[in-house]
PLY file of the C-alpha trace (Angstrom):
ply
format ascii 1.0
element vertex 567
property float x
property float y
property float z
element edge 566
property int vertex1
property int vertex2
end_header
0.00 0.00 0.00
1.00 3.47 -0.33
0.75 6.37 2.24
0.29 9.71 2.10
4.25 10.14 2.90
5.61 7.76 0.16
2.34 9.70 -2.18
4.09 13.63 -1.16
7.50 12.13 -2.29
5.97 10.63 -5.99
4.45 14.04 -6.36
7.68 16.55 -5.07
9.94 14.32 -7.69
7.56 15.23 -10.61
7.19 18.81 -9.58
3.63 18.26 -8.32
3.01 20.82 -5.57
0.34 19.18 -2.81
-0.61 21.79 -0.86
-2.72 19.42 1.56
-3.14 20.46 5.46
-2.69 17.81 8.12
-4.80 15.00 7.23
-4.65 15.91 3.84
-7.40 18.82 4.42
-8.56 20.99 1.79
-8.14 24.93 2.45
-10.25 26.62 -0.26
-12.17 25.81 -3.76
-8.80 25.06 -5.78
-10.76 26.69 -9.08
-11.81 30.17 -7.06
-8.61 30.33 -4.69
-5.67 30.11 -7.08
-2.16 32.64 -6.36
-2.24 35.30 -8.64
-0.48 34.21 -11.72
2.65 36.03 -13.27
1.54 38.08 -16.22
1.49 35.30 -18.51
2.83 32.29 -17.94
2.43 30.73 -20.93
5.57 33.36 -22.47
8.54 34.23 -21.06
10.29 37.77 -20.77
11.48 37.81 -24.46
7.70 36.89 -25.36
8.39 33.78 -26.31
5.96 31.21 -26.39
6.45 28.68 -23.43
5.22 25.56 -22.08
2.78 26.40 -19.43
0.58 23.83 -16.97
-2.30 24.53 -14.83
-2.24 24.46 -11.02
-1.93 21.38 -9.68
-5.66 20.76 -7.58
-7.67 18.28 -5.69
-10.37 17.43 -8.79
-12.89 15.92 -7.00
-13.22 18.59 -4.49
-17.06 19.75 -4.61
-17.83 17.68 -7.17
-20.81 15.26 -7.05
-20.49 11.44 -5.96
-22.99 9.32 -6.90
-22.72 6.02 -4.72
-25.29 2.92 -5.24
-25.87 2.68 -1.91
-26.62 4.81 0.92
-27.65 4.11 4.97
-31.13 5.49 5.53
-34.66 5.88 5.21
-34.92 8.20 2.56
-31.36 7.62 1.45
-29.29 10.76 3.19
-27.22 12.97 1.15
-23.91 11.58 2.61
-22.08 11.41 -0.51
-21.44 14.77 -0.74
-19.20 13.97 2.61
-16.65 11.95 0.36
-15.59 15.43 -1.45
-16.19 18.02 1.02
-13.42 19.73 3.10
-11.91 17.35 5.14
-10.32 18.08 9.00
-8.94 16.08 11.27
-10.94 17.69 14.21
-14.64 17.43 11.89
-14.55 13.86 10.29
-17.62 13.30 7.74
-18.16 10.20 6.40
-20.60 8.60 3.74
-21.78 5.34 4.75
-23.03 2.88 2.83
-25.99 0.90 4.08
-26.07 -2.77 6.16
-24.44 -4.95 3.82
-26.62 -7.71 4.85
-28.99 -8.24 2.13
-27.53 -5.72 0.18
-25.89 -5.97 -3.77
-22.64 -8.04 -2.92
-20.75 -4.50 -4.90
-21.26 -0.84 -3.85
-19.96 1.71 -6.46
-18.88 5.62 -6.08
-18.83 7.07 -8.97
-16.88 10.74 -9.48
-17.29 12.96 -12.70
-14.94 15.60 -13.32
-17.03 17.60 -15.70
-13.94 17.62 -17.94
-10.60 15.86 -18.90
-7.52 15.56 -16.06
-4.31 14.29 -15.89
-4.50 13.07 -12.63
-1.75 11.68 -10.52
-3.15 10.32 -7.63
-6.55 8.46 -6.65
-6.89 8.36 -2.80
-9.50 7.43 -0.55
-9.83 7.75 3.26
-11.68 5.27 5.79
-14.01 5.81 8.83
-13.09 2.02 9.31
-10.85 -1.04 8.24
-9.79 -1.00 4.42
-12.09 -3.20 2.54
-10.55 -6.47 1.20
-11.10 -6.03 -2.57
-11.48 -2.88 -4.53
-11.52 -1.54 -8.12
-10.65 1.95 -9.67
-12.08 2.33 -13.32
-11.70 5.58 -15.37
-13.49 7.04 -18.12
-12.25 9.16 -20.97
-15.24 10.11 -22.37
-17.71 11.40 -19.72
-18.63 7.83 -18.63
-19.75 6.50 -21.43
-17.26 3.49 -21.47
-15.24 2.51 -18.63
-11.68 1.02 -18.10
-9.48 -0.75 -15.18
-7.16 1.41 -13.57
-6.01 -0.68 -10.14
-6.81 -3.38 -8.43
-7.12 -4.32 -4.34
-7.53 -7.53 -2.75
-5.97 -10.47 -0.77
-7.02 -12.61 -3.46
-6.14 -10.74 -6.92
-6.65 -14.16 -9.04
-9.49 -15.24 -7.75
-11.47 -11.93 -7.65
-9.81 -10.06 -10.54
-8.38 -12.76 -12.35
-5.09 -11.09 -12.37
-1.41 -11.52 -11.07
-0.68 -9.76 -7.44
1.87 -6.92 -8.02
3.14 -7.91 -11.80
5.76 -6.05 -13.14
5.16 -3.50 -15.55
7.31 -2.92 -18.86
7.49 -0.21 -21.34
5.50 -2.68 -23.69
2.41 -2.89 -21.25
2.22 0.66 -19.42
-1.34 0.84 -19.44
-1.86 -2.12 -18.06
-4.09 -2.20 -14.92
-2.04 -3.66 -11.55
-3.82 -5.66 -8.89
-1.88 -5.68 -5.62
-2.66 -6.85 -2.06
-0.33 -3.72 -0.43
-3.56 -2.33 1.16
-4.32 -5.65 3.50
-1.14 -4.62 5.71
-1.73 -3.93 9.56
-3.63 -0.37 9.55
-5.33 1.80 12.24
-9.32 0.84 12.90
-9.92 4.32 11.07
-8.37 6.25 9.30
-6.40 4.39 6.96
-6.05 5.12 3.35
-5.79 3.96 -0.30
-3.67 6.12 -2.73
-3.30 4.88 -6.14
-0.60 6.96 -8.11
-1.07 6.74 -11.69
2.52 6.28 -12.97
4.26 4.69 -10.14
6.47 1.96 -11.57
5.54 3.04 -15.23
9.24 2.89 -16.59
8.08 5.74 -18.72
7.18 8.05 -16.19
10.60 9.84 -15.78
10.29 11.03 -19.43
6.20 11.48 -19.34
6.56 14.45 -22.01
7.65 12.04 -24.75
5.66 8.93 -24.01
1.81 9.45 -25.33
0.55 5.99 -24.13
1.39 7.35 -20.38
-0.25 11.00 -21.22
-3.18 9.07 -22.68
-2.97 6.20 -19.40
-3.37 9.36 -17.19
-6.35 11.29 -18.75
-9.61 11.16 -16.94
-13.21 12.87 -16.72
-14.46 10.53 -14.52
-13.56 8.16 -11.41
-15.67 4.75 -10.50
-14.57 2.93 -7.33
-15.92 -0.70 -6.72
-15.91 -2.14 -3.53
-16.07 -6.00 -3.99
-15.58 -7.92 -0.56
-15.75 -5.74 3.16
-13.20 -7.53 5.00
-15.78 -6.32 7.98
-18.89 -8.12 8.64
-21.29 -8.10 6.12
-24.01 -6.82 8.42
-21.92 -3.42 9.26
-22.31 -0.88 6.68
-19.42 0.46 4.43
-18.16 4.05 5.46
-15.62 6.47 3.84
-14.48 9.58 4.80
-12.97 11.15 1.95
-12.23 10.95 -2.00
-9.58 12.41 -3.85
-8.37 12.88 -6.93
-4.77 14.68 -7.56
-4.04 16.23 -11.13
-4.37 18.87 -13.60
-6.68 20.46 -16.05
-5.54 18.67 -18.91
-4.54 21.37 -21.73
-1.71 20.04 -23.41
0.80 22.48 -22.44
-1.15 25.11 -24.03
-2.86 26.91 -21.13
-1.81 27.76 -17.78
-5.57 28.08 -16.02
-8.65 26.47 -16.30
-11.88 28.91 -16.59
-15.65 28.10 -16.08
-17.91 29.48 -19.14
-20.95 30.96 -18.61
-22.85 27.76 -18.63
-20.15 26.35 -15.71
-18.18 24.05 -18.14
-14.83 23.72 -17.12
-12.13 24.69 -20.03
-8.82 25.76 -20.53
-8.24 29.26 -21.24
-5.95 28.71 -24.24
-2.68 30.46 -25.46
-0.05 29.52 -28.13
-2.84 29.78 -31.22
-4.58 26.98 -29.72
-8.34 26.00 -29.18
-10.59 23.69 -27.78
-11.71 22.41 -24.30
-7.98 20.83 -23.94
-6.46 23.11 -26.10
-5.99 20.50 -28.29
-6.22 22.05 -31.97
-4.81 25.25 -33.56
-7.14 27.85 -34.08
-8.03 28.63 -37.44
-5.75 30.29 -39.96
-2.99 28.88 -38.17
-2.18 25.74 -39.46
1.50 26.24 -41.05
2.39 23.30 -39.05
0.44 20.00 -36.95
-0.96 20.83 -33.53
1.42 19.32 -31.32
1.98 19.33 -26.98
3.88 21.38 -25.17
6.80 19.90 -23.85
9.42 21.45 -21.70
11.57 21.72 -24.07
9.09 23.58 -27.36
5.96 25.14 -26.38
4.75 24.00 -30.10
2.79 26.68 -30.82
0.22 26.79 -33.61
2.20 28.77 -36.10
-0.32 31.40 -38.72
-0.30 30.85 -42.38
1.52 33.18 -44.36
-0.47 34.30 -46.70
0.64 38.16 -47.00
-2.70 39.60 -45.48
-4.14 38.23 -48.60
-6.16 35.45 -47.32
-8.27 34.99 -44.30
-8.54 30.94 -44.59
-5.72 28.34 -44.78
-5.16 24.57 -44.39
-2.24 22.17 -43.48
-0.54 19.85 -46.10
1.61 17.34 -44.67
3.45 16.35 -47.70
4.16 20.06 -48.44
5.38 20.22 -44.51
7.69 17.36 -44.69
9.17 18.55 -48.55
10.11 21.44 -46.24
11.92 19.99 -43.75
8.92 20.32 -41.64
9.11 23.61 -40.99
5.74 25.30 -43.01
3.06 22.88 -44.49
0.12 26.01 -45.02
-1.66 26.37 -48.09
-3.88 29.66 -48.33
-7.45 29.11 -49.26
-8.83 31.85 -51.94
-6.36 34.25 -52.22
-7.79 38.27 -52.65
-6.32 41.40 -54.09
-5.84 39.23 -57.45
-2.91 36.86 -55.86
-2.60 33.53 -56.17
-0.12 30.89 -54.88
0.09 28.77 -52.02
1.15 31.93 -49.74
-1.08 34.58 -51.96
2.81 35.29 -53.21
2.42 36.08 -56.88
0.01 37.66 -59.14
-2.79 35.89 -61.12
-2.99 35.30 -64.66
-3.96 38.69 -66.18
-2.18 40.75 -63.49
1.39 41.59 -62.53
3.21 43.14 -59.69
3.61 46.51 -59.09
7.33 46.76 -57.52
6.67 50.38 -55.76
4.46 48.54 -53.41
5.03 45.40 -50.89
3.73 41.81 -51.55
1.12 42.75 -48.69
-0.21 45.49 -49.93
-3.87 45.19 -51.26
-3.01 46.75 -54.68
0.62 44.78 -55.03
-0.92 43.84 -58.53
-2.12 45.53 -61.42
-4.08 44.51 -64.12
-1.78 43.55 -67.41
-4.09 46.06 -69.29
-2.96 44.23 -73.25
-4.61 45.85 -76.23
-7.14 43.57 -77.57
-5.54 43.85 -80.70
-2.13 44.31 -80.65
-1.50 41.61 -78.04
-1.43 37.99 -78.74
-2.92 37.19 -75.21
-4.37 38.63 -72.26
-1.81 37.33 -69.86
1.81 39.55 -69.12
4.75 38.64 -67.52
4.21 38.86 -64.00
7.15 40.70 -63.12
7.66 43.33 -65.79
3.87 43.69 -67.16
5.05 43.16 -70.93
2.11 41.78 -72.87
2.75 39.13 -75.74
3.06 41.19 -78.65
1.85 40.04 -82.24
4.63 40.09 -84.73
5.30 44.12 -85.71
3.79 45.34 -82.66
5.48 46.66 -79.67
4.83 48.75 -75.71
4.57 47.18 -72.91
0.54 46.39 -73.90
1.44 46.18 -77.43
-0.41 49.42 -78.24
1.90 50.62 -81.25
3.72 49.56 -84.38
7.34 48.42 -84.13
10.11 50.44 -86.16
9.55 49.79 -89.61
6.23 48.49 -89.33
2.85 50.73 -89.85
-0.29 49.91 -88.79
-2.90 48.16 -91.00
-7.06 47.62 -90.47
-6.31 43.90 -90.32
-7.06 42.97 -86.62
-5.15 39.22 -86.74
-2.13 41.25 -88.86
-2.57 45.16 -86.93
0.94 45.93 -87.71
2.40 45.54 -91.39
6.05 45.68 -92.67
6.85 48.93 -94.46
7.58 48.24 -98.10
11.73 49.61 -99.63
11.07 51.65 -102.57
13.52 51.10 -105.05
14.43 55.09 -105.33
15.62 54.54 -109.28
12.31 53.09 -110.08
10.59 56.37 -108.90
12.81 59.06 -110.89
13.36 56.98 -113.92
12.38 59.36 -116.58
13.86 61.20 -119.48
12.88 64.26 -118.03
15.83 66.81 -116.71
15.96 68.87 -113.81
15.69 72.24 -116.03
12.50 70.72 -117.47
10.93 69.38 -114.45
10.84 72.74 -112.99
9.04 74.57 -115.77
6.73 71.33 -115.93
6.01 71.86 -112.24
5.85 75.62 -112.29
1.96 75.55 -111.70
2.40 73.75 -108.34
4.74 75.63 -107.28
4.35 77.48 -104.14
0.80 76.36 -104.12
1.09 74.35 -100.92
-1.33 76.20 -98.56
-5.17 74.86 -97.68
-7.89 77.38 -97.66
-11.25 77.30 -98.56
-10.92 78.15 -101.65
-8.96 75.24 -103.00
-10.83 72.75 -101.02
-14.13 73.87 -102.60
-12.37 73.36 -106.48
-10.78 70.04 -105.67
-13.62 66.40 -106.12
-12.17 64.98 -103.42
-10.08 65.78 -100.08
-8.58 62.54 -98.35
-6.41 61.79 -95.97
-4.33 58.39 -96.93
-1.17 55.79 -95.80
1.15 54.64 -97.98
1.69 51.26 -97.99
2.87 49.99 -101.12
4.10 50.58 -104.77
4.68 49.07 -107.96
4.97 50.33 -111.56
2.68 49.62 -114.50
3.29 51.25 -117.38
4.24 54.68 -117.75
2.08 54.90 -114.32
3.19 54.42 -110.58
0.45 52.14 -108.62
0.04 53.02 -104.62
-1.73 50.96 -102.57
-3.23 53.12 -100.06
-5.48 52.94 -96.86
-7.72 55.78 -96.95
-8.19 56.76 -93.08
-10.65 59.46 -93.67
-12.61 61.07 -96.13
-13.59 64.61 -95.97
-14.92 65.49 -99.88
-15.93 63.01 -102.29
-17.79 64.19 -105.61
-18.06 59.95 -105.71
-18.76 57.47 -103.11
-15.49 56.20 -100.86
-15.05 53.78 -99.04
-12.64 54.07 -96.17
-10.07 51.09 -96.38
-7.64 49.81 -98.55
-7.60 51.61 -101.86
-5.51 52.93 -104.65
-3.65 55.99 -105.96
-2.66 56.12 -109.46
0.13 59.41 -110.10
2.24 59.62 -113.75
5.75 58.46 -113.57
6.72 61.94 -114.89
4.74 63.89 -112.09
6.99 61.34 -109.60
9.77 61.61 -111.09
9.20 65.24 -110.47
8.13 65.24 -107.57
5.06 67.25 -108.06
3.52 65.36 -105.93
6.02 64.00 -103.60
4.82 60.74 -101.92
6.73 58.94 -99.68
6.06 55.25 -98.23
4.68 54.60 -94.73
3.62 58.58 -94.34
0.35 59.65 -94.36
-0.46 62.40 -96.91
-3.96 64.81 -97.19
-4.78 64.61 -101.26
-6.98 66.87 -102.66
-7.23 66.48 -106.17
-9.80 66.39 -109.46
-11.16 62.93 -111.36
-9.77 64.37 -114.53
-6.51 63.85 -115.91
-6.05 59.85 -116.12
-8.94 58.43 -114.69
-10.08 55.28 -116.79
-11.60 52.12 -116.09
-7.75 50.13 -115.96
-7.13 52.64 -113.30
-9.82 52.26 -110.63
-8.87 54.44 -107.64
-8.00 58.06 -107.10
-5.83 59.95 -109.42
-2.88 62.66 -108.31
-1.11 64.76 -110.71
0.94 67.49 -110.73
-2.20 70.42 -109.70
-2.94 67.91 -107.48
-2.64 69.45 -103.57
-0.60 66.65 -101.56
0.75 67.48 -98.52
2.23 65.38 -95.55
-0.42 65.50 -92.83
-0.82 67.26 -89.61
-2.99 66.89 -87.02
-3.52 70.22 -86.23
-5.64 70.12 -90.38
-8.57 67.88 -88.81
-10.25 71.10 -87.62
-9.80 73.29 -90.47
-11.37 70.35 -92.57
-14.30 69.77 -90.50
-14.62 73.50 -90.82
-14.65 73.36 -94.24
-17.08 70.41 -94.34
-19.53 72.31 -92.52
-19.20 75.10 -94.63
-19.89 73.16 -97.52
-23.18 72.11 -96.48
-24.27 75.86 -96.25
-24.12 76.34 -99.66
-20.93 78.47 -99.17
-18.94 77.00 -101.82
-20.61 77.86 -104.72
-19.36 81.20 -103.79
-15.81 80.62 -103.41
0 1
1 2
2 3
3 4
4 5
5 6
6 7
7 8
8 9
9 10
10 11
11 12
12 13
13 14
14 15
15 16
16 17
17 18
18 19
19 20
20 21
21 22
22 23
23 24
24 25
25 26
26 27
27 28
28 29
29 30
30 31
31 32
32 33
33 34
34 35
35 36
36 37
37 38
38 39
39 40
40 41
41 42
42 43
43 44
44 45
45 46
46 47
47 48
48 49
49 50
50 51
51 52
52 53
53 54
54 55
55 56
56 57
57 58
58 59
59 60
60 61
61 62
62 63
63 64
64 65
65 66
66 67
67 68
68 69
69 70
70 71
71 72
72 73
73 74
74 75
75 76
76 77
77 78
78 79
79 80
80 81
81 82
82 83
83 84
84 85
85 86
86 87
87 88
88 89
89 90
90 91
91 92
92 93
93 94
94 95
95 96
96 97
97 98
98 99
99 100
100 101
101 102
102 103
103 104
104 105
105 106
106 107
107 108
108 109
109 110
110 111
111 112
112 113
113 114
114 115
115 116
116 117
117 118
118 119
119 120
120 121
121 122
122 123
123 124
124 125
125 126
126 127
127 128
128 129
129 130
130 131
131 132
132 133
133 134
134 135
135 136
136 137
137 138
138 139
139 140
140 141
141 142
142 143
143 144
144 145
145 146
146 147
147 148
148 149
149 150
150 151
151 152
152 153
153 154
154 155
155 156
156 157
157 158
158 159
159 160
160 161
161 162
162 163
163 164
164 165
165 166
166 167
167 168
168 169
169 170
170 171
171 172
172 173
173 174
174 175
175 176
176 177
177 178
178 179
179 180
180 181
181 182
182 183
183 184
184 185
185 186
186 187
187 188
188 189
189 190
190 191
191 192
192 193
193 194
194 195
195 196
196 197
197 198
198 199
199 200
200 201
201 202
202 203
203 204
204 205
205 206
206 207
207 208
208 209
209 210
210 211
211 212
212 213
213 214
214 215
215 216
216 217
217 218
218 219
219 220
220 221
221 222
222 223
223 224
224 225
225 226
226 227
227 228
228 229
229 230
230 231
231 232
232 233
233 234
234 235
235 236
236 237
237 238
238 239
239 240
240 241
241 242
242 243
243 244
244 245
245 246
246 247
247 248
248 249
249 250
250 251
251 252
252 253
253 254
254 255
255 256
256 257
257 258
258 259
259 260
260 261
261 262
262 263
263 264
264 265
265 266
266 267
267 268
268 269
269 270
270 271
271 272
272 273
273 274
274 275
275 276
276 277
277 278
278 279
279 280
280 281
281 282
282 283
283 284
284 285
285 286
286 287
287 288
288 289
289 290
290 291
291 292
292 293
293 294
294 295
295 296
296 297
297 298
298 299
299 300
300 301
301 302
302 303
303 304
304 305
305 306
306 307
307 308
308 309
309 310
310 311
311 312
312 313
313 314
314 315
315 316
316 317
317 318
318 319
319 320
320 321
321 322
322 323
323 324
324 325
325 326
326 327
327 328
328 329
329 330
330 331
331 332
332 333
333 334
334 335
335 336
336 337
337 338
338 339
339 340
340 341
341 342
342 343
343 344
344 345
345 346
346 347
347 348
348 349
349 350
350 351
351 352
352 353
353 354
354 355
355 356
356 357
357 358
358 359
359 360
360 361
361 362
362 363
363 364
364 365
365 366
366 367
367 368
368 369
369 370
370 371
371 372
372 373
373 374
374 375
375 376
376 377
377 378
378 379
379 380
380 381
381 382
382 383
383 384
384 385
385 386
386 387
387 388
388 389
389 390
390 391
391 392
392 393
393 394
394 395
395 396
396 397
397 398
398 399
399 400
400 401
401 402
402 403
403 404
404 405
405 406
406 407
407 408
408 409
409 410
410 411
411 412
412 413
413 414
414 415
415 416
416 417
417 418
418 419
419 420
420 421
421 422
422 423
423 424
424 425
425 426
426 427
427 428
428 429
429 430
430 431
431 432
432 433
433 434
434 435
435 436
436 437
437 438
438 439
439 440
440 441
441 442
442 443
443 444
444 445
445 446
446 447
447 448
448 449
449 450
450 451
451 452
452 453
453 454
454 455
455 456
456 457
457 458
458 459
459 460
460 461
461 462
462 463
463 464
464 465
465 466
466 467
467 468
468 469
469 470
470 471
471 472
472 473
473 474
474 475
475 476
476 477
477 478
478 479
479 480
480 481
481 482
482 483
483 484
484 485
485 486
486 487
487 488
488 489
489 490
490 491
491 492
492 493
493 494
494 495
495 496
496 497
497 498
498 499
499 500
500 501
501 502
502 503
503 504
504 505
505 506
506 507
507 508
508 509
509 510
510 511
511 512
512 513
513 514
514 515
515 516
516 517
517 518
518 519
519 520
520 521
521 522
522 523
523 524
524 525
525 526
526 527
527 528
528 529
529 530
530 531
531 532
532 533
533 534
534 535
535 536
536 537
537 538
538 539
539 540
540 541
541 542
542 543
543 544
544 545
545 546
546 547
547 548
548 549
549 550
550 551
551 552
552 553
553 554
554 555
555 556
556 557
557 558
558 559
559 560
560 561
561 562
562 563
563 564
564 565
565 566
């Protein structure tokens, strides 16, 4: 059997305070009468996260026995004797009635209200020990029940079980029967005290053995006495029940609270939840909930997710690939990130360097012409858009050197034609006679009303190609707008037929990839082989300027009003 004594050393070599007056009395309510804590126990003076336990209490104290049988008539209320405060000078006992007659077993049965470690199950007689008696425990509010020790003089023919076998590291939750208790004791006042791990070889290390942190978990506490060694007539009396331990959080908490509704739970730290602190809260799952031990507090560690996400969960494959260091995977990423952190930008959006990953507008939208790019998406670092071939920008919203822009929307962006320049002057005509044969045009560059009104049509054009036929040079043009037409135009690809001579002249001059404002007459070489517009040497062509879309649309409007029949 073991005393109280032999029970204060157990406890004192694993740091279990028992702060018990003489005849192991209770002082106060151990849940309302706790030492003021230190300001958080649970982190030390760097802030560091910390194993932290809570106070080490008598569990059973106030808490409701409920014993099959009971002396009286009505049943009294003695029970509640077994967890009251118990003195030396004011013995209570519960007594059990005249076991003559009576069920051959009496049961008291303890419930915690929530889950302990406990170290210690003791109980206190108003008479002899009984010969034979069994401690059960239940892990899940009494719903099932297992052994936890045996009593009796007789352990294989009551329990079927060995007296005092040895325990190994392969059987640690095995359940002992032993007949310690039946040695000479006082009349009263002699006590059972069951400690949970003594002579578990794994108790010295009981931070790294789970089958001893699992062996010592309780909510609640059934006690079976089998065979009164006292005649059977006398009733069965007991003076006091206790149960040693600690709110079981893990590591995690260093206090147990009541709620509203008077559960018992731990009031959690380290990112951890639950009545035993036993999972991570959400968003922090970068790693497996784990116990404190006294050597890592294990704290739930949050997802890193760059304030971009408010949900996460754990991979574990992803957690061991890094060394097991993160394994959180953020769960619909905002602010148009993706990634398992919310690290990079999503397809259609890249980062915006002046501003941090975190920052709710760390991506902008790729913004690539729906033309002039071959895609929607960019590269996520620089922004650049795929570009289709002769277009260029960072959202492919121009044509490339060399290139000019067609009204072909899978081909926006055409290659500028080389003029062979000794095609274009090839003519017998000589300098001396190209300026008399010009002499007309000659300082007739101007636009005024005047000359718009004479001319059948004023265009503005692109070059984009040339080739010879005949004695005339062929342009193919795009004709970008149209701002007099004697004739129906269509705005588009089109052609301008002008005399070798006149080019070779240049009266007009016309070069390729410019964009030139014709005004000019359907006389002078129009014929059916040469569909198109015409441009000779009275012909007005001039390389345009912006600033000439006003004055035109003046002129247009002028027009209407009739006023060029008197210009």
């Amino acid at each position: 059997m073991m005393d109280v004594h032999t029970l204060l050393l157990i406890c004192s070599l694993m740091g279990v305070s028992l702060n018990l007056p003489e005849s192991s009395a209770h002082s106060s309510n151990p849940f309302s009468g706790q030492h003021a804590p230190p300001p958080d126990p649970c982190y030390d003076d760097t802030g560091s996260a910390r194993r932290c336990i809570p106070e080490f209490v008598n569990a059973a104290f106030g808490q409701e026995v409920v014993a099959s049988s009971v002396c009286g008539r009505p049943p009294s209320r003695h029970s509640s004797y077994l967890t009251d405060l118990n003195s030396a000078h004011n013995l209570t006992c519960w007594v059990s009635e005249n076991l003559q007659g009576s069920p051959l077993n009496v049961t008291l049965t303890l419930s915690l209200g929530k889950k302990f470690e406990i170290t210690y199950v003791s109980l206190q007689f108003c008479s002899p020990r009984p010969d034979s008696m069994a401690i059960y425990k239940s892990m899940d509010y009494g719903r099932s029940w297992t052994p936890f020790q045996f009593y009796s003089s007789q352990c294989r023919r009551v329990y079927n079980r060995p007296n005092r076998a040895i325990i190994t590291k392969q059987n640690e939750q095995e359940p002992l029967c032993t007949d310690s208790h039946t040695d000479p004791a006082p009349q009263s006042g002699a006590i059972i005290a069951f400690s949970t791990l003594d002579g578990r070889p794994s108790g010295k290390d009981f931070d790294s053995s789970p089958v001893l942190q699992d062996w010592v978990t309780v909510t609640d506490i059934r006690v079976v006495f089998s065979r009164p060694q006292m005649p059977r007539e006398l009733p069965l009396p007991v003076s006091d029940f206790q149960v040693g331990g600690r709110c079981k959080c893990n590591g995690h908490a260093s206090r147990c609270v009541r709620e509203k509704d008077g559960k018992l739970v731990c009031d959690c730290k380290h990112n951890t939840e639950g009545p035993e602190c036993d999972r991570c809260k959400p968003f922090h799952y970068d790693r497996p909930w784990q116990r404190a031990n006294a050597r890592e507090a294990n704290e739930c560690l949050p997802c890193n997710c760059n304030l971009h996400a408010r949900r996460c969960r754990f991979n574990m494959e992803l957690f061991k690939l890094s060394g097991r260091k993160s394994g959180g995977v953020c769960m619909n990423c905002r602010h148009n990130t993706a990634g398992r952190h919310c690290h990079y930008c999503k397809e259609g959006y890249f980062r915006d360097m002046s501003r941090p990953i975190t920052h709710r507008k760390a991506c902008k939208a790729c913004d690539c012409h729906p033309v002039g790019a071959a895609g929607k998406t960019c590269n996520q670092t620089t922004g650049q858009c795929p570009c289709k071939d002769g277009v260029t920008g960072v959202t492919c919203n121009r044509c490339a050197k060399g290139y000019q822009q067609s009204r072909s929307p899978v081909a926006p962006c055409i290659k500028i034609p080389v003029i062979n320049p000794t095609a274009v002057v090839s003519s017998t005509e000589g300098p001396a006679d190209c300026e008399s044969y010009c002499k007309p045009a000659k300082g007739n560059l101007k636009i005024n009303m005047k000359k718009y009104c004479k001319k059948d049509y004023a265009v503005l054009v692109s070059v984009l190609d040339m080739e010879t036929v005949g004695d005339w040079a062929k342009f193919a043009v795009s004709l970008v707008s149209v701002y007099k037409s004697r004739e129906p135009l269509k705005r588009g690809e089109n052609l301008l037929w002008v005399h070798m001579k006149d080019l070779a002249c240049k009266c007009p001059r016309i070069h390729m990839g410019k964009r030139f404002l014709i005004l000019g007459s359907r006389e002078g070489g129009a014929s059916p082989e040469r569909a198109g517009l015409v441009a000779d040497k009275n012909s007005l062509v001039i390389q345009w300027r912006d600033v000439w879309t006003r004055r035109l649309r003046k002129f247009q409007r002028k027009e209407k009003k009739g006023k060029c029949s008197n210009a």
